[in-house]
DSSP file (Angstrom, degrees, kcal/mol; ACC not computed):
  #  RESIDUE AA STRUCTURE BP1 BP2  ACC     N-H-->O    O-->H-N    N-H-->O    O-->H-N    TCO  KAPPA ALPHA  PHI   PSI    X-CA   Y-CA   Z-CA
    1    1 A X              0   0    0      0, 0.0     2,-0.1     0, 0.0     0, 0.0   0.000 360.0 360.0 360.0 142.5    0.0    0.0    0.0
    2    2 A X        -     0   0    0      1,-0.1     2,-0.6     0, 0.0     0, 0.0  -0.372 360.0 -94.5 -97.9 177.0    1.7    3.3   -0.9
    3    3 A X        -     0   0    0     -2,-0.1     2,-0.2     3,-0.0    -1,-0.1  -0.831  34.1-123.7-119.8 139.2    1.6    6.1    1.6
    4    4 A X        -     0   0    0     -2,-0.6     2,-0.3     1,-0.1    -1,-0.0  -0.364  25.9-106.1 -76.6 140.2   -0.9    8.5    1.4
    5    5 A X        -     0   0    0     -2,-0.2     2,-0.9     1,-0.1    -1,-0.1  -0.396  36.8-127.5 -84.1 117.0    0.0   12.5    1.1
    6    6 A X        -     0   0    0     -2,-0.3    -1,-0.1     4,-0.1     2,-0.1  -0.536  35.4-166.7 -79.7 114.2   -0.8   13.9    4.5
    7    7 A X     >  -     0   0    0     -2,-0.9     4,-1.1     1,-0.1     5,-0.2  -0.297  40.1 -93.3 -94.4-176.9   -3.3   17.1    3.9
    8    8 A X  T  4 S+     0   0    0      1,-0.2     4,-0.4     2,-0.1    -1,-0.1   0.644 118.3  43.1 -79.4  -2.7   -4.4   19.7    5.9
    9    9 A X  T  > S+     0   0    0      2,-0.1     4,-0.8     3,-0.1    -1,-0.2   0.512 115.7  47.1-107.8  -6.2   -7.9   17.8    7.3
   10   10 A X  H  > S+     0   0    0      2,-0.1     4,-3.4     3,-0.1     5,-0.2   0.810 113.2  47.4 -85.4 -14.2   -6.4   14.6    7.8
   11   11 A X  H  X S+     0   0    0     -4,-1.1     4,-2.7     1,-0.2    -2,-0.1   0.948 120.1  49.0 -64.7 -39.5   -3.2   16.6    9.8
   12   12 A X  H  > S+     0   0    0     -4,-0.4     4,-3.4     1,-0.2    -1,-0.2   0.954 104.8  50.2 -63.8 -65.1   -6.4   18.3   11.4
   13   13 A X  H  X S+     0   0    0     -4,-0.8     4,-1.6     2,-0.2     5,-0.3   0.921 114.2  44.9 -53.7 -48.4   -8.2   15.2   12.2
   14   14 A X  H  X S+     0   0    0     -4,-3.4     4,-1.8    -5,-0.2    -1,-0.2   0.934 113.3  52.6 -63.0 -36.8   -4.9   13.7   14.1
   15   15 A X  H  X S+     0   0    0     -4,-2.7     4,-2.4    -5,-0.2     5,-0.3   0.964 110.6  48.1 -60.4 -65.7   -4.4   17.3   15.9
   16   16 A X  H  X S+     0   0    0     -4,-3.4     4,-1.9     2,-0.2    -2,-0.2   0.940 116.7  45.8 -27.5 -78.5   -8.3   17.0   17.1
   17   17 A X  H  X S+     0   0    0     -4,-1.6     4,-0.7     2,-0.3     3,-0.5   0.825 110.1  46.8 -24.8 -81.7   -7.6   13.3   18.3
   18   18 A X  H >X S+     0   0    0     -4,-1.8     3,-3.5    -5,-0.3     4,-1.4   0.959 113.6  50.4 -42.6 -83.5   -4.4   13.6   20.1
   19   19 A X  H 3X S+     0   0    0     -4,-2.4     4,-0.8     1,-0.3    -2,-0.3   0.637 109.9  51.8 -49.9 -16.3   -5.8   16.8   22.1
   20   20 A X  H 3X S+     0   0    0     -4,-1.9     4,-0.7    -3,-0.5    -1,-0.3   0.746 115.4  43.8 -85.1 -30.7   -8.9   14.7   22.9
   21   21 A X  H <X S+     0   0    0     -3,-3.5     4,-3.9    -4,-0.7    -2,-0.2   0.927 112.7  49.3 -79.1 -42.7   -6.3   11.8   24.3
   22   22 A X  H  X S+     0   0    0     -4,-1.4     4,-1.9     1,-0.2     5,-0.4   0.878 112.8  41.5 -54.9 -52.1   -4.3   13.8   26.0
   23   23 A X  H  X S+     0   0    0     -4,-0.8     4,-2.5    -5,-0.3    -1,-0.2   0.922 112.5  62.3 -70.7 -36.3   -7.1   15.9   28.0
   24   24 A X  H  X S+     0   0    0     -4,-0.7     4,-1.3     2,-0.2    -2,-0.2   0.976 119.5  29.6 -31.0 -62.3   -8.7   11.9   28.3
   25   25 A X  H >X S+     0   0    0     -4,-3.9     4,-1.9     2,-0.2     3,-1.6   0.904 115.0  51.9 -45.8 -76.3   -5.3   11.4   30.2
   26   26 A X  H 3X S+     0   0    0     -4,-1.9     4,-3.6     1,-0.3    -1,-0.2   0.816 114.4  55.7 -44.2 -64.2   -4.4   14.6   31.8
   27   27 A X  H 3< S+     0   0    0     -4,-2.5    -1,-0.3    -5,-0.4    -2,-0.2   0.745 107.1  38.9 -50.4 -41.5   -8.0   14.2   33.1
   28   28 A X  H <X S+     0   0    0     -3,-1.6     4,-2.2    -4,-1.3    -2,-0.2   0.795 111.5  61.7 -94.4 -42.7   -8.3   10.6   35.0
   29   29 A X  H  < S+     0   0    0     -4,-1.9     3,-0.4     1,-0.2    -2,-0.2   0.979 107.7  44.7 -45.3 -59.5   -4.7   11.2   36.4
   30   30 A X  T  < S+     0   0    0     -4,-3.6    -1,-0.2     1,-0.2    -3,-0.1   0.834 120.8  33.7 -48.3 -32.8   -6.0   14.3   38.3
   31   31 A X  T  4 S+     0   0    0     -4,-0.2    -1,-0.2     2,-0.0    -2,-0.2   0.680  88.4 123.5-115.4   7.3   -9.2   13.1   39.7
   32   32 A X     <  -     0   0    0     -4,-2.2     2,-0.3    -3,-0.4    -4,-0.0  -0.406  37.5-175.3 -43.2 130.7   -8.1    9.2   40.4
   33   33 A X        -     0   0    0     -2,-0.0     2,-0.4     0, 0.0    -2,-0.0  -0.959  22.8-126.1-133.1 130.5   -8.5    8.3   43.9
   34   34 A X        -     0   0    0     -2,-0.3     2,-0.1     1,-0.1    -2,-0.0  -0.647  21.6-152.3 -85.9 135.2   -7.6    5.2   45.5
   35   35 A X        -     0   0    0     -2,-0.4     2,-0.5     1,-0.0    -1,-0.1  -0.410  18.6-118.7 -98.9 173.7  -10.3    3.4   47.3
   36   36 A X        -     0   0    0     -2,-0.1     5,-0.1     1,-0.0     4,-0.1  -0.965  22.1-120.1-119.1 125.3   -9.5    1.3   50.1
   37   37 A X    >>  -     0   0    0     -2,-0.5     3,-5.2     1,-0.1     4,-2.7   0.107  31.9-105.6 -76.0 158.6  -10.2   -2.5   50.2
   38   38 A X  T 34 S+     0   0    0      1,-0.3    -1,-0.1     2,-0.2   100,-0.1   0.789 123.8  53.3 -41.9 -31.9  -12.4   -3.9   52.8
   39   39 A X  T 34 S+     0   0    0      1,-0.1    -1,-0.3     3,-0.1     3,-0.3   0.279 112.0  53.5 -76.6   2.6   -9.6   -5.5   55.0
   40   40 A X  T <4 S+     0   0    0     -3,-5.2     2,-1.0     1,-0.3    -2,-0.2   0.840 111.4  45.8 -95.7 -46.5   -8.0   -1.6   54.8
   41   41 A X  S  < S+     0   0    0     -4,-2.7    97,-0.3    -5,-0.1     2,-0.3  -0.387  94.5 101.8 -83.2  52.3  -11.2   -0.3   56.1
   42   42 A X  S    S-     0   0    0     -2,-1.0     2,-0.5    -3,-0.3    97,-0.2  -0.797  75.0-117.3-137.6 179.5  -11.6   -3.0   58.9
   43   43 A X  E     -a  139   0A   0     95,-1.6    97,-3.4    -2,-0.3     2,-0.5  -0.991  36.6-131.5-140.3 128.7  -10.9   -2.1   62.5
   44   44 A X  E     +a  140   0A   0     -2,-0.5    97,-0.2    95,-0.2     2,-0.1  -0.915  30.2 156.7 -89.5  91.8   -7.8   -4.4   64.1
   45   45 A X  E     -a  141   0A   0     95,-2.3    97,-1.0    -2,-0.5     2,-0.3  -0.322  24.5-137.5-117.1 176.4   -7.4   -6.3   67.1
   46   46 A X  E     -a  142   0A   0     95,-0.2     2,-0.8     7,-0.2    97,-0.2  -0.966  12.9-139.7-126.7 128.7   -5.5   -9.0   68.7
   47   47 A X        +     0   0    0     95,-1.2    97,-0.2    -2,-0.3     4,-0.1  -0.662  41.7 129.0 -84.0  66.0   -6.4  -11.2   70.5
   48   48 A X  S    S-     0   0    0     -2,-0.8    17,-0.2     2,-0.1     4,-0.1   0.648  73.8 -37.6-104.2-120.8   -4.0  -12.3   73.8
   49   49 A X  S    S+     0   0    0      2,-0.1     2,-0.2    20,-0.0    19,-0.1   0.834 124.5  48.5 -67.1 -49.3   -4.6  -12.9   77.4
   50   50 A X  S    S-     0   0    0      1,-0.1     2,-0.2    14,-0.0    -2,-0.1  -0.491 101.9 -87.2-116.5-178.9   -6.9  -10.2   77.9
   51   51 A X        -     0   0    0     -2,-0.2     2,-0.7     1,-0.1    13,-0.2  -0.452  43.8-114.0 -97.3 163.9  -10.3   -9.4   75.6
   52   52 A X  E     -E   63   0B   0     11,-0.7    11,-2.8    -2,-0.2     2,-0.2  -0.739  33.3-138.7 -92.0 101.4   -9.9   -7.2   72.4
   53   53 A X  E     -E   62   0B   0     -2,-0.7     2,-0.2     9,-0.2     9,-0.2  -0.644  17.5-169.5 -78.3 168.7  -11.6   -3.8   72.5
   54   54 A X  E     -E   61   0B   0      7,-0.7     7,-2.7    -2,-0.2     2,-0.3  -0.849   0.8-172.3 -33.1  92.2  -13.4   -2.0   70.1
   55   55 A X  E     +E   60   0B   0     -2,-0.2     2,-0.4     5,-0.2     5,-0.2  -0.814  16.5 171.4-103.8 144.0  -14.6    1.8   70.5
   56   56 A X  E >   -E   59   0B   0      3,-2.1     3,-1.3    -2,-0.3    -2,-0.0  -0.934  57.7 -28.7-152.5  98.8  -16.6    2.5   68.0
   57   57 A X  T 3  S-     0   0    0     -2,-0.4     3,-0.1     1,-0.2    -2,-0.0   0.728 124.9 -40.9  15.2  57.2  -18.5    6.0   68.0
   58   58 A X  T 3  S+     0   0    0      1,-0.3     2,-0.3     0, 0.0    -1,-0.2   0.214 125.4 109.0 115.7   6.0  -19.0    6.7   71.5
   59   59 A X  E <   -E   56   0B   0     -3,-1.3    -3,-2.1     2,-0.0     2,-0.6  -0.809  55.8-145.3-110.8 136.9  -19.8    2.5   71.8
   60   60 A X  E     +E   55   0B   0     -2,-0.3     2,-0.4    -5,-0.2    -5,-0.2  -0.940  20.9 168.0 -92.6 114.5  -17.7   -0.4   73.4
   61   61 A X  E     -E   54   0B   0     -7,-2.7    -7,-0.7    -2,-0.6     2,-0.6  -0.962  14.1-166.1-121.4 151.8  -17.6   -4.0   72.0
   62   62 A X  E     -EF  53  81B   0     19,-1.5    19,-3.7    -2,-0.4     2,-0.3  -0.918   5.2-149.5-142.3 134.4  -15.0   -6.4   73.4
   63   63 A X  E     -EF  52  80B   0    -11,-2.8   -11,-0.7    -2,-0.6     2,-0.5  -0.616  12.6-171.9 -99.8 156.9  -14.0   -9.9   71.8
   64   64 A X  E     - F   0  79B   0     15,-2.3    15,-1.5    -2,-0.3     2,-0.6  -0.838  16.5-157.7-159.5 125.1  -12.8  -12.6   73.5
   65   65 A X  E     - F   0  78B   0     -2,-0.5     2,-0.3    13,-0.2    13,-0.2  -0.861  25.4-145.6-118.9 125.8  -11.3  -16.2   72.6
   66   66 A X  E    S+ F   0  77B   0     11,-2.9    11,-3.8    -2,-0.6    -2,-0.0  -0.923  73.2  47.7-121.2 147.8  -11.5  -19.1   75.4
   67   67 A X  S    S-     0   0    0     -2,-0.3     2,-0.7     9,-0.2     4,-0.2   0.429  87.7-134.0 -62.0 130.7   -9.6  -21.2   75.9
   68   68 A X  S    S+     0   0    0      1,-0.2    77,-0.1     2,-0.1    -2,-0.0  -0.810  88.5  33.0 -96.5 106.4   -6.2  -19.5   76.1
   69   69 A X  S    S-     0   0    0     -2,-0.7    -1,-0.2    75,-0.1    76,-0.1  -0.218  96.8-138.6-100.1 132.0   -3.7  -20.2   75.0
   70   70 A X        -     0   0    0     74,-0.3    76,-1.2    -5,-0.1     2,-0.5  -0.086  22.2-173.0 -54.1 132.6   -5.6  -21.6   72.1
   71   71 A X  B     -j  146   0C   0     -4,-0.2     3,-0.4    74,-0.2    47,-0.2  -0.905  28.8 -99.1-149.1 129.9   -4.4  -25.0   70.7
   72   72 A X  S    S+     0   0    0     74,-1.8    47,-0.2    -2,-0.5    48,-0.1   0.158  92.5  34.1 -48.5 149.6   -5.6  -26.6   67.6
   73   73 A X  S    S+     0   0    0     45,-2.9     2,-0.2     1,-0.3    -1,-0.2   0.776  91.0  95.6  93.3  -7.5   -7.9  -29.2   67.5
   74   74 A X  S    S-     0   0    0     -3,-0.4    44,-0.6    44,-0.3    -1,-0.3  -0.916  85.2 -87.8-140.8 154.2   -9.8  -28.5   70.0
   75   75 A X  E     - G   0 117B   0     -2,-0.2     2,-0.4    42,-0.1    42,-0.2  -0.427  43.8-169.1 -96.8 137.9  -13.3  -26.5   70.3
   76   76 A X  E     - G   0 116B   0     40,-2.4    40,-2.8    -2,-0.2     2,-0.5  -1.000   8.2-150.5-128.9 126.2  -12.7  -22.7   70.7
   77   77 A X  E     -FG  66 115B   0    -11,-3.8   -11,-2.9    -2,-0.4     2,-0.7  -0.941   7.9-153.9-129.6 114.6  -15.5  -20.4   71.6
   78   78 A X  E     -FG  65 114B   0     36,-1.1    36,-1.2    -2,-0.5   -13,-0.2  -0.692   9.1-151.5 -82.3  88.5  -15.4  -16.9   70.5
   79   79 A X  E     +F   64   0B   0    -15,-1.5   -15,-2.3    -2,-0.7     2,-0.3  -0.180  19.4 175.3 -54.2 140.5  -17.1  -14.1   72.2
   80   80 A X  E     +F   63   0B   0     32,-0.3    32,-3.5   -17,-0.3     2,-0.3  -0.958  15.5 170.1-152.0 104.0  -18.7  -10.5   71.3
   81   81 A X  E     +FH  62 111B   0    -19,-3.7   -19,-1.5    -2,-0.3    30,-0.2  -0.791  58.3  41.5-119.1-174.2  -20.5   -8.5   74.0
   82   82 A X  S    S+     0   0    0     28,-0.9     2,-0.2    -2,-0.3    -1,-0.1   0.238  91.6 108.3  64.4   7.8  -21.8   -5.0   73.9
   83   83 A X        -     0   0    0     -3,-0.1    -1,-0.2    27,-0.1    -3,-0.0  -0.592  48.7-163.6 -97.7 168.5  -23.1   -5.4   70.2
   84   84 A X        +     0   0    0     -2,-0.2     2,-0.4    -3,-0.1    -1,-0.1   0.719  65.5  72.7-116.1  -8.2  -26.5   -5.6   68.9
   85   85 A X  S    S-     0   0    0     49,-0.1    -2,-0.1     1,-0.0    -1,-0.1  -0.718  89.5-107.8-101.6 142.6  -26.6   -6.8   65.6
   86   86 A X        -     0   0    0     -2,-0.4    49,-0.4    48,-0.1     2,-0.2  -0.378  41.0-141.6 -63.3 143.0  -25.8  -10.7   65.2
   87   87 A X        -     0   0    0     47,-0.2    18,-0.5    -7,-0.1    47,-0.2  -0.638   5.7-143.5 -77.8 141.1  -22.3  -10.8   63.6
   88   88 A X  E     -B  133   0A   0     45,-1.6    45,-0.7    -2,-0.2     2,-0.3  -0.437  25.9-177.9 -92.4 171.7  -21.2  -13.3   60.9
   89   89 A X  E     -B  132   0A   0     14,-0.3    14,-1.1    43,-0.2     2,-0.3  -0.937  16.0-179.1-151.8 159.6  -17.6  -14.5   61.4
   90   90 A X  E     -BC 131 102A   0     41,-0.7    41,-1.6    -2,-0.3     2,-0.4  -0.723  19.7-149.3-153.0 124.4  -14.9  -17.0   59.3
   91   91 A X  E     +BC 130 101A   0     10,-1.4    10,-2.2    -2,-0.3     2,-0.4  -0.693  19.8 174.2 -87.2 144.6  -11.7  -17.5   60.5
   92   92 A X  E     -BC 129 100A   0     37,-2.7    37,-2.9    -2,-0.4     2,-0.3  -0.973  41.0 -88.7-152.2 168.7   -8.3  -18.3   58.3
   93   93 A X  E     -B  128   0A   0      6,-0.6    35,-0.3    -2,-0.4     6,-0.2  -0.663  25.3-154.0 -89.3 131.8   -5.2  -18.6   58.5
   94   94 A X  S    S+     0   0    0     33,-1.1    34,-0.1    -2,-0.3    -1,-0.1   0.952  92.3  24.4 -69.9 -61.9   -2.8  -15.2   58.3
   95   95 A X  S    S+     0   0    0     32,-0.6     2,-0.3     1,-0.2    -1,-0.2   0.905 132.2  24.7 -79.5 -34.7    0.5  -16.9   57.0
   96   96 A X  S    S-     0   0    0     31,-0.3     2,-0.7     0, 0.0    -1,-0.2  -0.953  80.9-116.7-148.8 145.8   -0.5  -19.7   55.5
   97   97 A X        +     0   0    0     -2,-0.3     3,-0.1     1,-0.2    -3,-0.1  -0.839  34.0 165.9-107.9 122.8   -4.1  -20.8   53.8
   98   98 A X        -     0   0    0     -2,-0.7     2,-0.3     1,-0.5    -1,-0.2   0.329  63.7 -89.3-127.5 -12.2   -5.3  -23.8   56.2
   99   99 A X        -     0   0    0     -6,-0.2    -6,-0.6     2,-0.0     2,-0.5  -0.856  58.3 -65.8 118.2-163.2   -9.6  -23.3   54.1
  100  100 A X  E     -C   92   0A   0     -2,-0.3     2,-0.5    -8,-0.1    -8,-0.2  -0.952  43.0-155.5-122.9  86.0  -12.5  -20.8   55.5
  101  101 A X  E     -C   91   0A   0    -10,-2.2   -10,-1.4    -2,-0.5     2,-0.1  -0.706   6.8-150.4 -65.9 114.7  -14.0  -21.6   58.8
  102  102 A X  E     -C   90   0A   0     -2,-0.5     2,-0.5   -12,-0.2   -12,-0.3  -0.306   7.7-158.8 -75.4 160.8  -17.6  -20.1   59.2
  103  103 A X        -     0   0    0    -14,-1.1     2,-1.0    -2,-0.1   -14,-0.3  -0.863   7.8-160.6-122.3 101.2  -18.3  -19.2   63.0
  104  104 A X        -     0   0    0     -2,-0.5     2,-0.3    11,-0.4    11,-0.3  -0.741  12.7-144.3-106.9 114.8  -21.9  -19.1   63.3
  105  105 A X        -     0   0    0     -2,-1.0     2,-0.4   -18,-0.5     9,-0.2  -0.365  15.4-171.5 -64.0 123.1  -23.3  -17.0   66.7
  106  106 A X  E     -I  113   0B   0      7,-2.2     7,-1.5    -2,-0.3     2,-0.2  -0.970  28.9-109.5-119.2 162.9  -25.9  -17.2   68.9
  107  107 A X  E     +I  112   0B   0     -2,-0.4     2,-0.4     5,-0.2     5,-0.2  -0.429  32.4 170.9 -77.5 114.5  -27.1  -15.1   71.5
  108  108 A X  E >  S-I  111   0B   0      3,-4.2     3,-1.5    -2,-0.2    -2,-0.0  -0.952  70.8 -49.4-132.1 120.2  -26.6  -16.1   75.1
  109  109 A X  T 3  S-     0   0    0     -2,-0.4    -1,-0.1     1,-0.2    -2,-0.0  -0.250 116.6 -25.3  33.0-116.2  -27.4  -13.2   77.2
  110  110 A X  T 3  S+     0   0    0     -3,-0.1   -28,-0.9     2,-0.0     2,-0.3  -0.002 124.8  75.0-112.6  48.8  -25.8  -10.1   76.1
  111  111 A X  E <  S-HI  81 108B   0     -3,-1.5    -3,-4.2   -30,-0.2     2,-0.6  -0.956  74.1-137.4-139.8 153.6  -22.9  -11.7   74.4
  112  112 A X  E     - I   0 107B   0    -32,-3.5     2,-0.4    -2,-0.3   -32,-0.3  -0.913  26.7-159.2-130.1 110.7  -23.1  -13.4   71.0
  113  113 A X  E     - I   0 106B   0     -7,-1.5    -7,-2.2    -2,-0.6     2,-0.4  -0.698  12.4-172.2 -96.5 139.4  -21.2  -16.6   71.1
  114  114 A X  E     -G   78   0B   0    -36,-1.2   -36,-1.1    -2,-0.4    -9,-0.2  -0.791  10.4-150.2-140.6 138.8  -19.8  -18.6   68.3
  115  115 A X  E     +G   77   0B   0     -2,-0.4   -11,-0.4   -11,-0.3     2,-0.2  -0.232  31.6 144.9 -70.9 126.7  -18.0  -22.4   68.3
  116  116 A X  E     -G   76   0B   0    -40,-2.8   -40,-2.4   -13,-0.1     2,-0.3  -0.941  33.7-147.1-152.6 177.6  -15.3  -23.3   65.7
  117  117 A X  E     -G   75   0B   0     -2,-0.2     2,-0.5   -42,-0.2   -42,-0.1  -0.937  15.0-142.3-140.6 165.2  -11.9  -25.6   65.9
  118  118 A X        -     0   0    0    -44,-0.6   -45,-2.9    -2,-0.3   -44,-0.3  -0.977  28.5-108.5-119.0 129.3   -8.8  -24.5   63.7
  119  119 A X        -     0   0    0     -2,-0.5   -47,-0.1   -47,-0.2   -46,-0.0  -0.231  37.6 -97.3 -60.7 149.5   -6.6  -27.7   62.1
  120  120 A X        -     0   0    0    -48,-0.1     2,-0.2     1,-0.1    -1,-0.2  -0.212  45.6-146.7 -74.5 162.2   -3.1  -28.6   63.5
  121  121 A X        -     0   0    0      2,-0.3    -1,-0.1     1,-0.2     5,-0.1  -0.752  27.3-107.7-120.1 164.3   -0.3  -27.1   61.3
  122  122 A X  S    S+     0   0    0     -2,-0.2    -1,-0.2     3,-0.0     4,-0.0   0.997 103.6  73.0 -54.2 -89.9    3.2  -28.1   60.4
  123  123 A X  S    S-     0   0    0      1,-0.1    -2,-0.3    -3,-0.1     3,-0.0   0.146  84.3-129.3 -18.2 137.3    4.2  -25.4   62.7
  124  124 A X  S    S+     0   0    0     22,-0.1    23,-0.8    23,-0.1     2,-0.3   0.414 102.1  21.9 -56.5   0.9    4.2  -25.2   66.5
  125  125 A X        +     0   0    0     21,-0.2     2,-0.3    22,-0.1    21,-0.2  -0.930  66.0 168.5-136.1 166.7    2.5  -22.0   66.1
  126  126 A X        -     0   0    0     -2,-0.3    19,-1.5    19,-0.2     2,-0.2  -0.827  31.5-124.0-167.5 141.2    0.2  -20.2   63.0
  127  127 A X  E     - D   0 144A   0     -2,-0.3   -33,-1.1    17,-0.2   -32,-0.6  -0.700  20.3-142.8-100.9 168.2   -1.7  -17.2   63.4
  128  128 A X  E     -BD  93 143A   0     15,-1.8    15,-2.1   -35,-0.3     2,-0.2  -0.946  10.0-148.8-174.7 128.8   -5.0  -16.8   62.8
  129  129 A X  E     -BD  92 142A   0    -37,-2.9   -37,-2.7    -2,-0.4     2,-0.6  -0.888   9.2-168.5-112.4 121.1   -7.5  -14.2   61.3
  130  130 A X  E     -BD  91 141A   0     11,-1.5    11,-1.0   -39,-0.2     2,-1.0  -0.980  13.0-162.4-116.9 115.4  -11.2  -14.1   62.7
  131  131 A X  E     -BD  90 140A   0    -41,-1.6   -41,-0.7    -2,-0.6     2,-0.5  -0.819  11.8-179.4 -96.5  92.0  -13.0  -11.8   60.3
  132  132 A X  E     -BD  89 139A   0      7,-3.1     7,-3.2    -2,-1.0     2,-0.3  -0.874   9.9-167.9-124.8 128.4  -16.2  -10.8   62.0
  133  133 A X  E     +BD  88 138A   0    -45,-0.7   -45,-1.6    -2,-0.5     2,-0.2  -0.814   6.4 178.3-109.7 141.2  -19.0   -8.3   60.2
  134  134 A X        -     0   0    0      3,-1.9     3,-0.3     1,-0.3   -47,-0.2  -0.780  64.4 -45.0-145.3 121.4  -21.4   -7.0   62.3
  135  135 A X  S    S-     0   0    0    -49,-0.4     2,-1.2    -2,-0.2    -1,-0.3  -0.576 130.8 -16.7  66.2-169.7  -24.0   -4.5   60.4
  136  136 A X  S    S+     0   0    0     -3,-0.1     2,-0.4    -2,-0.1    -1,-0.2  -0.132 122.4 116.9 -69.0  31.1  -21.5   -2.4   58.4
  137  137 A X        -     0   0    0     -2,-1.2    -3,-1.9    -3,-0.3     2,-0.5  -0.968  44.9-174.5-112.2  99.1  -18.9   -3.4   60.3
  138  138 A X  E     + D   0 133A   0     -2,-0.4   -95,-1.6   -97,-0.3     2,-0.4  -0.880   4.7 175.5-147.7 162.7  -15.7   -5.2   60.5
  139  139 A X  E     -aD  43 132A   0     -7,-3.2    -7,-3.1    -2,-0.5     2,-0.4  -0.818  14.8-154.8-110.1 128.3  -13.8   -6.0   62.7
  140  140 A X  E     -aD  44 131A   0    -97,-3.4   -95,-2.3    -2,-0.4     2,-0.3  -0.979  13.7-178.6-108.3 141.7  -10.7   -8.1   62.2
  141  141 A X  E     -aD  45 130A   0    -11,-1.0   -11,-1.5    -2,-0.4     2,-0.3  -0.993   3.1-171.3-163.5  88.0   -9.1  -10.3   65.1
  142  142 A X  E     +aD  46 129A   0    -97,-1.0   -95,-1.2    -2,-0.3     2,-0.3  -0.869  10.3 164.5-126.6 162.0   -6.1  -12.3   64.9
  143  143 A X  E     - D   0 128A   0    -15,-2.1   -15,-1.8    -2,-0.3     2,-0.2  -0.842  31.4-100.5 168.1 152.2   -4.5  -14.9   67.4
  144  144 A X  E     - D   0 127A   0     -2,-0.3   -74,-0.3   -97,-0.2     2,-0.3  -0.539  19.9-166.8 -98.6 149.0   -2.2  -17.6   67.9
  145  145 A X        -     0   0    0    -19,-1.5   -19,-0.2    -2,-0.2   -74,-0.2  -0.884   9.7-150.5-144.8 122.0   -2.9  -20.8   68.0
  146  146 A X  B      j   71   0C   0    -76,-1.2   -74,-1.8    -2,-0.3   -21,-0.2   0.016 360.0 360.0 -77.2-179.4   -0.1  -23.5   69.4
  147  147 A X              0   0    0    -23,-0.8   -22,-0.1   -76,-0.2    -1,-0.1   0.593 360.0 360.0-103.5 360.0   -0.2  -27.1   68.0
């Protein structure tokens, strides 16, 4: 195909184009904002010897895992008092991906408990993520568990 003699509307046409990409550009670079993923947005505890708070607009909720020190294999009952909506939960494993444990709560006076057991590891130790929504909420909650 031979090459075609560049006039002054196609020169036009290319000028148009290119100023259309450019402003395209110029235009999503300026007003891009990075969102934040849901584990970014989540509110962080630990879980050790004593219970995990949460202050939350003017409001306390406090987590708690018995038995401690937590050891795999064995039935582990996680606690949530001061909330009012039931919370969903699944725990996994931080370092290493062991599956999805659901936690499902029920209500026993003004704490909402729920039963789960975590699989031995390779390790003598692995930590361990309890990912608990409650309402528009979550709270993530991670802990050791020995073997």
């Amino acid at each position: 195909m031979a090459a075609e003699k560049l006039t002054k509307s196609r020169l036009i046409q290319i000028i148009v184009l290119m100023a259309v990409l450019i402003s395209a550009f110029v235009w999503r670079t300026v007003t891009y904002e990075e969102g934040q993923s849901a584990e970014q947005k989540a509110i962080h505890c630990v879980i050790s010897e004593e219970k995990c708070l949460i202050v939350e607009q003017d409001e306390t909720a406090d987590i708690t895992l018995a038995p401690l020190p937590a050891t795999a294999e064995s039935p582990l009952v996680l606690q949530i008092g001061n909330i009012d909506v039931k919370p969903t939960g699944v725990v996994e494993g931080v370092d290493m991906f062991m599956g999805t444990i659901p936690v499902v709560f029920e209500q026993k006076g003004e704490y909402w408990v729920g039963d789960f057991s975590v699989p031995a590891c390779i390790h003598d130790e692995m930590d361990w993520k309890a990912t608990i929504t409650q309402g528009n909420q979550t709270t993530i909650a991670t802990f050791t568990v020995k073997k």
